[in-house]
C-alpha positions as CSV (number, residue, x, y, z in Angstrom):
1,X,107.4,170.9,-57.4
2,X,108.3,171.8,-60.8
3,X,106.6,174.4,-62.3
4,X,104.7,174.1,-65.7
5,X,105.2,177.0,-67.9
6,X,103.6,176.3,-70.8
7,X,102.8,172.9,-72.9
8,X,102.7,171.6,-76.6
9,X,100.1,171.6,-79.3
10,X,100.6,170.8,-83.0
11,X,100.6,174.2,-84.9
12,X,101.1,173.5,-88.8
13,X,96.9,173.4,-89.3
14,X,97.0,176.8,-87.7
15,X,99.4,178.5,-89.3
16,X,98.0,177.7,-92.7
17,X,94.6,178.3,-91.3
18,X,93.0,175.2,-93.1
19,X,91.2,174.1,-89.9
20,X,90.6,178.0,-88.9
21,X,88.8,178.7,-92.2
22,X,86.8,175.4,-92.1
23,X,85.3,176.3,-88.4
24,X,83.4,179.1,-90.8
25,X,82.1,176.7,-93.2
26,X,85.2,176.1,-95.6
27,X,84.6,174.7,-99.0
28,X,84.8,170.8,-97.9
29,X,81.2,171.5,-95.8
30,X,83.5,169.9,-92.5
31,X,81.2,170.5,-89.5
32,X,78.9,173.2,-91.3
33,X,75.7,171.3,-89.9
34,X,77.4,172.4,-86.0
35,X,76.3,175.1,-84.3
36,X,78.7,178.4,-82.9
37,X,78.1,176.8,-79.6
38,X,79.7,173.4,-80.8
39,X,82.5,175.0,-82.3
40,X,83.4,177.0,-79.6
41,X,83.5,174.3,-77.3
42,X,85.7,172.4,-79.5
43,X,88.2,174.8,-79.4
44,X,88.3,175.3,-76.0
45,X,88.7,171.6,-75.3
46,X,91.6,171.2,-77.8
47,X,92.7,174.4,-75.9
48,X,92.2,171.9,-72.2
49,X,93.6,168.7,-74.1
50,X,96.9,170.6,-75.0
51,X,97.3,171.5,-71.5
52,X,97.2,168.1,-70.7
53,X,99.1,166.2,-73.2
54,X,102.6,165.0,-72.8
55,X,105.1,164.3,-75.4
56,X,105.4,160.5,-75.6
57,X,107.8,158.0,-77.8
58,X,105.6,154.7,-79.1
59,X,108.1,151.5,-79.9
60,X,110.6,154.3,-81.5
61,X,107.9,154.8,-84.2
62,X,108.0,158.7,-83.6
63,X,106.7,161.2,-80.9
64,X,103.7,161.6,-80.1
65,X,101.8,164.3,-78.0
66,X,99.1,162.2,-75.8
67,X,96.1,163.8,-73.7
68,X,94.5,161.3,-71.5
69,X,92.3,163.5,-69.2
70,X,89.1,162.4,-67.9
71,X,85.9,163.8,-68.3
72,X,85.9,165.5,-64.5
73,X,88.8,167.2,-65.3
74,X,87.9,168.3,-68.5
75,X,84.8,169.6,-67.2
76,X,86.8,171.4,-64.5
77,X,89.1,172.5,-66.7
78,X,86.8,173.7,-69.6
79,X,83.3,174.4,-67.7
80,X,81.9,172.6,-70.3
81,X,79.0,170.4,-69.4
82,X,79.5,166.5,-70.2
83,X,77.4,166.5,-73.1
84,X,79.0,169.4,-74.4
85,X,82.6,167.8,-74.5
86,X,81.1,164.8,-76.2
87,X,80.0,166.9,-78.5
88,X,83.1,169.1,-79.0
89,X,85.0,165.6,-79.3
90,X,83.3,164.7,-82.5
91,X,84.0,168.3,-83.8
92,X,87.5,168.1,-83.1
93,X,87.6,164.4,-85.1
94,X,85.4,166.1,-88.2
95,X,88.0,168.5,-87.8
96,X,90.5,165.4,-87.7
97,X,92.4,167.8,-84.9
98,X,92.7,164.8,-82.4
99,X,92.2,160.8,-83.0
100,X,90.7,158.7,-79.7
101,X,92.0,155.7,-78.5
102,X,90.4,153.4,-76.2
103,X,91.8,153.0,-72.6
104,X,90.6,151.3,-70.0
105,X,87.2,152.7,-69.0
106,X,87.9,156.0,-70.8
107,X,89.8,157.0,-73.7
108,X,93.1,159.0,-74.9
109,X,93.2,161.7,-77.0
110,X,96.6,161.8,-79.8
111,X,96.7,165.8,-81.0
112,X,97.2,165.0,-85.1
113,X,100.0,166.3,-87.0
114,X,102.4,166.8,-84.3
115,X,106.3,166.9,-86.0
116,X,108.4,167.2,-82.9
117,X,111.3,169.0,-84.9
118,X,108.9,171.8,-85.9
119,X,105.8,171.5,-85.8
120,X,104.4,172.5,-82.6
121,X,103.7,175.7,-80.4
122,X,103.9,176.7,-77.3
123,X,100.6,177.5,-75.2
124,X,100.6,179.0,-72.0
125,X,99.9,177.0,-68.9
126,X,100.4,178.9,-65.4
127,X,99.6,182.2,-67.0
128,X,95.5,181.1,-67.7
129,X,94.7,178.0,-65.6
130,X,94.8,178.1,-61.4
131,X,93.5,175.4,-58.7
132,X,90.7,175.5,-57.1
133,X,89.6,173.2,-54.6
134,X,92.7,170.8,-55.8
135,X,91.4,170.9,-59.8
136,X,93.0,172.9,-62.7
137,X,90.5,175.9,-64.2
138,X,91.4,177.3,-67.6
139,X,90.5,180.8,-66.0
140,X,89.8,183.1,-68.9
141,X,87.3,180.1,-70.3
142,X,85.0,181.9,-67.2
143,X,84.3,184.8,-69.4
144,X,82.6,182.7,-72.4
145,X,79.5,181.4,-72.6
146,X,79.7,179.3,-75.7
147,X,77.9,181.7,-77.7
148,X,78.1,184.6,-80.5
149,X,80.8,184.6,-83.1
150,X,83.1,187.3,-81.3
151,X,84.1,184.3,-78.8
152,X,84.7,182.2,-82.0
153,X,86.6,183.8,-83.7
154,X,88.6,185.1,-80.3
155,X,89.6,181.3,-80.1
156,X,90.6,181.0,-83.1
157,X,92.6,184.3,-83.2
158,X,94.2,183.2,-79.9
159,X,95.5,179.4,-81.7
160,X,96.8,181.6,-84.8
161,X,98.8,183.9,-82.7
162,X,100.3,181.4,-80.6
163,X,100.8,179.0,-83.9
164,X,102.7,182.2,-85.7
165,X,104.9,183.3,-82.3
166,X,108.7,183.2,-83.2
167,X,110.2,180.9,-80.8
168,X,112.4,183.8,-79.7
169,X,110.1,186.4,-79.6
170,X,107.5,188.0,-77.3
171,X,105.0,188.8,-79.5
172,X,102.8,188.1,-82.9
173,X,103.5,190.3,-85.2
174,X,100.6,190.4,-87.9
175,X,98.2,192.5,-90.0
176,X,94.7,192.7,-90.0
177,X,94.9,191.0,-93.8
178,X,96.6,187.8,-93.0
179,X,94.5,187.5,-90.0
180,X,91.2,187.3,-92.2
181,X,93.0,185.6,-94.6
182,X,94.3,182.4,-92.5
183,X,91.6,182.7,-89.7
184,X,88.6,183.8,-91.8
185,X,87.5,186.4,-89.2
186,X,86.2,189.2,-91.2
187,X,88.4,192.7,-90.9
188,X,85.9,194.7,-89.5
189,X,85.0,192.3,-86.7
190,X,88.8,192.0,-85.6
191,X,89.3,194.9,-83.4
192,X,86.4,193.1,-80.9
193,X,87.8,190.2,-81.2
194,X,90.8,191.1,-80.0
195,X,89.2,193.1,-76.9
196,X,87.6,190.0,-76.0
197,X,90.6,188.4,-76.0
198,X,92.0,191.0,-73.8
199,X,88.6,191.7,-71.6
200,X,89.4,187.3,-71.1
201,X,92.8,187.4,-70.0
202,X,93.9,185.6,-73.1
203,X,95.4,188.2,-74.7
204,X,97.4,190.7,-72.2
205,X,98.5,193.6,-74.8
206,X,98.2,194.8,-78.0
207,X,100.6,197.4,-79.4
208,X,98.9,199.0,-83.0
209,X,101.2,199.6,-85.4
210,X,101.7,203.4,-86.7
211,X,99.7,202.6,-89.8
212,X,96.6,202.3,-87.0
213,X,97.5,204.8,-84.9
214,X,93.9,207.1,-84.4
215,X,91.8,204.8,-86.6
216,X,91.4,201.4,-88.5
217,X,94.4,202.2,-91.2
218,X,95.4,198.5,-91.8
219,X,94.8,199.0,-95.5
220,X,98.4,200.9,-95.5
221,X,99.8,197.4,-94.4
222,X,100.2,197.5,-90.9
223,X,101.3,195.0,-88.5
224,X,100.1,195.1,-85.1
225,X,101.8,193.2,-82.4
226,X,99.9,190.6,-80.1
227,X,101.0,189.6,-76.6
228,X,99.1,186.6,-75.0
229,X,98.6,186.2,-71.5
230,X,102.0,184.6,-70.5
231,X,104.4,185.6,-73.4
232,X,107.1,185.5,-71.0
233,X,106.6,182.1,-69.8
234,X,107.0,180.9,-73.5
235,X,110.3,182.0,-73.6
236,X,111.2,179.8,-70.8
237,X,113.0,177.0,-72.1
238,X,112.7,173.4,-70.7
C-alpha cells in the first residue's frame, strides 16, 4: 500500500492572510455574526477536506483539487458533530474557501483558488491522522473543544505556517510581527498559541530566535522558526 505523506491545499489566501484576518472580523463584516465555535470548526474541516482531496483534471479546463468525503468520515475525521460540519460548511463558503457541488445523494467539495504551478501547500497526512477501528482520525483535533480563541488562532497559525514553508525547507521561518500582521493574532497572545499548537501535536518544535532568547524580544526583529508535526514528510516528494 502506498503510503500518503502529505496532501494538497490551496495556499495563496493564507499567505496573504485575507481569509486569516477576516476569521477575526475583517473589514468586509464576512462571517462576523459566527461564533468562535463556528469558526473553529471551519478550519478544522477545511483542515479534514484537504486531507481528502485529490488533484483532478475537468475536460482539460485546468486542475482541480476535489474533496468528496461523506459526512461519517468527516465526523470521524474531525469529531465534529453533524450539525457542526453543516455549519462549518457555510463558514467555509462565506469564507468562499471551498464551492459545493451536488453528487449523487451527497455533495463534493472544490478547495477555491487552487493554481497547480504554485499555488498550493503541502499539509501533513500520516504525521496527525491514524485509523481506528478502520476510519481515519485527525489526532491532534482530540485536544480541541471548539472553544476559546487560543484554539482559533492555533488553526490559523498552523494554515499560515504551512502556506509560508519553503518547498525545500524544514521549517517556517517568521517573526512575531508578520504573524499578527497576516494572521491577525495579537502579539502577546502568540507565545500560547503556539504551545497549543505544540501541547496538540500540530506543531512538533519551535526553535526562538536569539533576539527571544530569555524573554519576548521580538521587537528587535526576530524570526523564530516553526516545525509542524511531520516536516519531514513534506519534503518527501511524489
Amino acid at each position: 500500500m502506498k503510503v500518503i505523506y502529505w496532501k494538497k491545499i490551496p495556499s495563496a489566501r493564507f499567505i496573504d492572510g485575507s481569509v486569516l484576518c477576516e476569521l477575526q472580523g475583517g473589514r468586509s463584516g464576512v462571517c462576523s455574526h459566527r461564533n468562535v465555535g463556528a469558526k473553529i470548526s471551519a478550519l478544522m474541516l477545511y483542515i479534514a477536506l484537504g486531507l481528502c482531496a485529490e488533484d483532478e483534471e475537468v475536460d482539460g479546463k485546468g486542475r482541480f483539487l476535489r474533496a468528496s468525503p461523506t459526512y461519517d468520515e468527516l465526523q470521524n475525521l474531525t469529531g465534529l458533530s453533524r450539525p457542526l460540519i453543516s455549519t462549518a460548511l457555510s463558514v467555509l463558503d462565506e469564507l468562499q474557501l471551498i464551492e459545493r457541488e451536488p453528487q449523487g445523494r451527497g455533495a463534493s467539495y472544490l478547495l477555491t483558488g487552487y493554481d497547480y504551478t504554485k499555488g498550493w501547500c503541502k499539509v501533513p497526512f500520516r504525521a496527525i491522522s491514524k485509523k481506528v477501528n478502520g476510519s481515519v482520525q485527525i489526532e491532534p483535533f482530540s485536544h480541541f473543544n471548539k472553544r476559546g480563541l487560543i484554539e482559533l488562532y492555533a488553526l490559523k497559525l498552523f494554515l499560515y505556517l504551512l502556506a509560508i514553508r519553503g518547498n525545500e525547507t524544514s521549517e517556517s521561518k517568521v517573526s512575531y510581527e508578520l504573524i499578527s500582521e497576516r494572521t491577525a493574532i495579537p502579539r502577546k497572545a502568540i507565545r500560547k498559541t503556539g504551545s497549543f499548537l505544540l501541547n496538540s501535536g500540530l506543531l512538533s518544535n519551535i526553535k526562538r530566535s536569539s533576539y527571544q532568547d530569555g524573554g519576548d524580544s521580538d521587537h528587535e526583529g526576530g524570526a523564530n522558526k516553526y516545525y509542524v508535526t511531520g516536516f519531514n514528510d513534506l519534503l518527501v516528494r511524489r
